[in-house]
N, C-alpha and C positions, 0 to 999 in steps of 0.2 A: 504494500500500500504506500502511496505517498506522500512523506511527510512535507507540510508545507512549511515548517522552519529550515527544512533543507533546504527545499527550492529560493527561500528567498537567502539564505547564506551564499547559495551558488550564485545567486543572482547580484547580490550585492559585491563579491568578490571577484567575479570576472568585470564590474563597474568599476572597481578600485583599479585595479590590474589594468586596464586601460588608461585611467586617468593617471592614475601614479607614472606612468612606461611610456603612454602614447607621447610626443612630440607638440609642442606649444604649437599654434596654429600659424602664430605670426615667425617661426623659426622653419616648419617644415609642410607639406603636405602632408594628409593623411587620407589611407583610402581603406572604407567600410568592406569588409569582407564578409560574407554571412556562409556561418557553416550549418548546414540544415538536417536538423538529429535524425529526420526522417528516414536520411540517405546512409545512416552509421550504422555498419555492423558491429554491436558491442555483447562481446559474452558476458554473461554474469557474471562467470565463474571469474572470468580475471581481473587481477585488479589494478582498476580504472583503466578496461580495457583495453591491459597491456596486449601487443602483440596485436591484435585486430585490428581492422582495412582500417575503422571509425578513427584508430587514431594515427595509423599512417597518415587521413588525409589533413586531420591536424597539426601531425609536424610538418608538412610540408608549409603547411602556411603560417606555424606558430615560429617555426624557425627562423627570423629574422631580428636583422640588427642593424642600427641603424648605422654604421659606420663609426662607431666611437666605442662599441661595446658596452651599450648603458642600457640595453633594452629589453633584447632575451639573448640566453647564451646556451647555445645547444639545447634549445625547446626549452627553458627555463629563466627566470627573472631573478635581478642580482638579490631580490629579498630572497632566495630560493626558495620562491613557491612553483611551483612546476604547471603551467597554465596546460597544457593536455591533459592533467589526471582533472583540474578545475573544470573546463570542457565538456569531458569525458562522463564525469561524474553530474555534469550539468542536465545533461542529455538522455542520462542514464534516469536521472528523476523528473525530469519534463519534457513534454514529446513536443519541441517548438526550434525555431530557427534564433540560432546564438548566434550575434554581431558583437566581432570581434576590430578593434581598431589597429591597421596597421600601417607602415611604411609602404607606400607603393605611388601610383601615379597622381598627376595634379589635382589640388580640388579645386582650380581656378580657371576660369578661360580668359581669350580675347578678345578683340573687336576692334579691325581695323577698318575707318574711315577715309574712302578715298574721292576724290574728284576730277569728273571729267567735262569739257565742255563742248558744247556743238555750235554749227554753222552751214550754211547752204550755201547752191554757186548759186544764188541770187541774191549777190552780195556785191555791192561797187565800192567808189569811192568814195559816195556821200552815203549812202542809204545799204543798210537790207530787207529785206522782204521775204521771211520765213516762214508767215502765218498759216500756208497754205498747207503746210506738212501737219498730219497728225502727231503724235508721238509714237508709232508703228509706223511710221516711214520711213522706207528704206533709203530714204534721199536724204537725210542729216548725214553730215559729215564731221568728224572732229576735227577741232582746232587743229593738230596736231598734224595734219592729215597734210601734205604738201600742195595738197588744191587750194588748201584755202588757209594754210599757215599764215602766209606773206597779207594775208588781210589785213585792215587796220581793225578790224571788230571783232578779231580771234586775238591779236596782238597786245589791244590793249583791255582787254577782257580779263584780267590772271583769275588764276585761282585762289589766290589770300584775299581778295574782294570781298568774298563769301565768307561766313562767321557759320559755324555749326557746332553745335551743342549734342551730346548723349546723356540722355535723362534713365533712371531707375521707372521702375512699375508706378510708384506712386508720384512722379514727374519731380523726382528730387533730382538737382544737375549732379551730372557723375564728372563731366570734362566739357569744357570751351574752347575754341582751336579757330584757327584759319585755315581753311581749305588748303589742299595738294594734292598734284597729281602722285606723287608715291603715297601718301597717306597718311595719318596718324593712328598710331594701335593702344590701347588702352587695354593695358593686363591687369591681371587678377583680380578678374570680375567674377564676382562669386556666384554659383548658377539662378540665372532668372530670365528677366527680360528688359531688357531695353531699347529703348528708343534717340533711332537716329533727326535730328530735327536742324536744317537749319533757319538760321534766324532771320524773322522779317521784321527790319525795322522800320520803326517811326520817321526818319530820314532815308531817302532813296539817295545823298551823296554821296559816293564814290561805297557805296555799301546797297546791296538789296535792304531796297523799301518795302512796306506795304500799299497797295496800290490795287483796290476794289475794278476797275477797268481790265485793268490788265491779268486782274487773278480771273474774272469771268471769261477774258477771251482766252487765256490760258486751258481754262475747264471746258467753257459751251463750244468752244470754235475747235480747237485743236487735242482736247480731251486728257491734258493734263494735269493730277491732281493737282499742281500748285502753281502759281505765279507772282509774279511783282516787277517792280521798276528799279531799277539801277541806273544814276546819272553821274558818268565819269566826268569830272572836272578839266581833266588836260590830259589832252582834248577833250573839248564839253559833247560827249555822245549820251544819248537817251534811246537807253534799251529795254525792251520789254523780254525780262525771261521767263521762260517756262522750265520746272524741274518736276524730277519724281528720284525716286531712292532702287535702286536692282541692285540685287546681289549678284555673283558671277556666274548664279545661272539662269540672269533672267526675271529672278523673281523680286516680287517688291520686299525691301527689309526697311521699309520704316518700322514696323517693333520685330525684334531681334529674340532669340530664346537661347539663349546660352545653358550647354551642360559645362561638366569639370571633365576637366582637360580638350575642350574643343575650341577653335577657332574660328571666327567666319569675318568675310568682306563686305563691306555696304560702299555702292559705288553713289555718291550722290549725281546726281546728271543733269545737267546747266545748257537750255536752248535759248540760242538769239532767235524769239521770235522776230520782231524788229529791232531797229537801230536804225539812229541818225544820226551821221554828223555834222554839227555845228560849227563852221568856219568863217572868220570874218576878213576880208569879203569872201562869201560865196564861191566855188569852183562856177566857171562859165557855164557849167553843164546843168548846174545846179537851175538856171532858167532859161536852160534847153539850147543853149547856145552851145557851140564849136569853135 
């Protein structure tokens, strides 16, 4: 029969045995192992089934050390309690799944933010006119791209313009950044979810504005969730961008789910729907003249 002062001795000693041994959080990783008594062949006869599969499969995973010798030493802890027979005997008086803490892979992930921007060949040297394309148009081309690198509205367009932000579940900021096209990565994020967000300000100079106009024709006309107004200074161009957030396959990562030990991409994506530029005086062409 089963005594319930045992169960809870075993129970409260393999808690110890973890907390006492396991690794501070802020010093190492720790990864949750679960040995499930269901799967343990333990005879009765022996003891703390010595010799049996139940606790071969135990040492295999009790037997570790952290690199300093401070942890377990040949299946055992320097208090010399011997955490297989603790286990064993655990198992032995309650038929449930033991979580054991130990040395192994990250319990944190990443999240790198990167940026890219686009542009069409109808693009001169006063004006573009990009409206036409949806965001599923195979007709954007990046900056980047030697069709339209040498442009002045991919040129003077950078990527630190953009201000973007990664917010937690409950919209607590995690990091604030300027845009690039290699990225920035924010490690060890503890598993959850976050959100990529860049920022539309109150001012459209030389920064994305907010800009009701241009967020509607961003959305109704060309079907991209977000938009606003950016008006570079020098040279004075007024551009209406359009963006959305794709991961690297395609898919939208404005909110993000992070496990431990993974990593993932969020590409923000920046379109000249229009642009003008503002030059004083005027290129001759600018009223149709040659």
């Amino acid at each position: 029969m089963e005594l319930p002062f045992l169960w809870e001795f075993q129970q409260h000693r393999l808690h110890d045995l973890t907390k006492t041994h396991g690794k501070d959080k802020k010093s190492s990783s720790l990864n949750k192992q679960n040995v499930n008594c269901n799967n343990m062949i333990i005879n009765e006869g022996d003891s703390a089934g010595q010799g049996s599969a139940g606790e071969d499969m135990i040492n295999g995973m009790a037997n570790e050390d952290d690199g300093t010798g401070q942890w377990l030493e040949n299946g055992k802890d320097k208090d010399s309690n011997n955490i297989n027979e603790n286990i064993v005997n655990f198992c032995k008086n309650k038929n449930t799944e033991v979580v054991i803490v130990a040395e192994g892979e990250p319990q944190t992930g990443s999240l790198t933010v990167k940026k890219e921007i686009f542009g069409c060949e109808t693009m001169d040297e006063i004006g573009a006119n990009c409206q036409p394309l949806d965001n599923n148009s195979p007709n954007w081309i990046s900056c980047d791209n030697s069709e339209i690198s040498n442009d002045v509205f991919c040129q003077e367009l950078s990527e630190d313009l953009f201000d973007i932000e990664v917010l937690d579940d409950q919209n607590n900021p995690i990091l604030e950044f300027v845009g690039s096209q290699q990225g920035t990565t924010i490690h060890n994020l503890e598993p959850g979810t976050y959100i990529v967000n860049e920022i539309k300000h109150h001012s459209s100079e030389d920064q994305l504005g907010q800009s009701e106009p241009d967020q509607i024709q961003c959305n109704n006309q060309q079907n991209f969730p977000e938009g606003g107004k950016l008006i570079k200074q020098n040279p004075m161009i007024d551009y209406r961008i359009c963006f959305e957030y794709e991961d690297e396959q395609g898919n939208d990562c404005t909110t993000n789910t992070i496990t431990a030990g993974e990593t993932k991409t969020c590409i923000v994506k920046n379109y000249i729907s229009t642009a003008l530029l503002f030059e004083f005086p005027y290129p001759c062409n600018f009223y149709g003249l040659k």
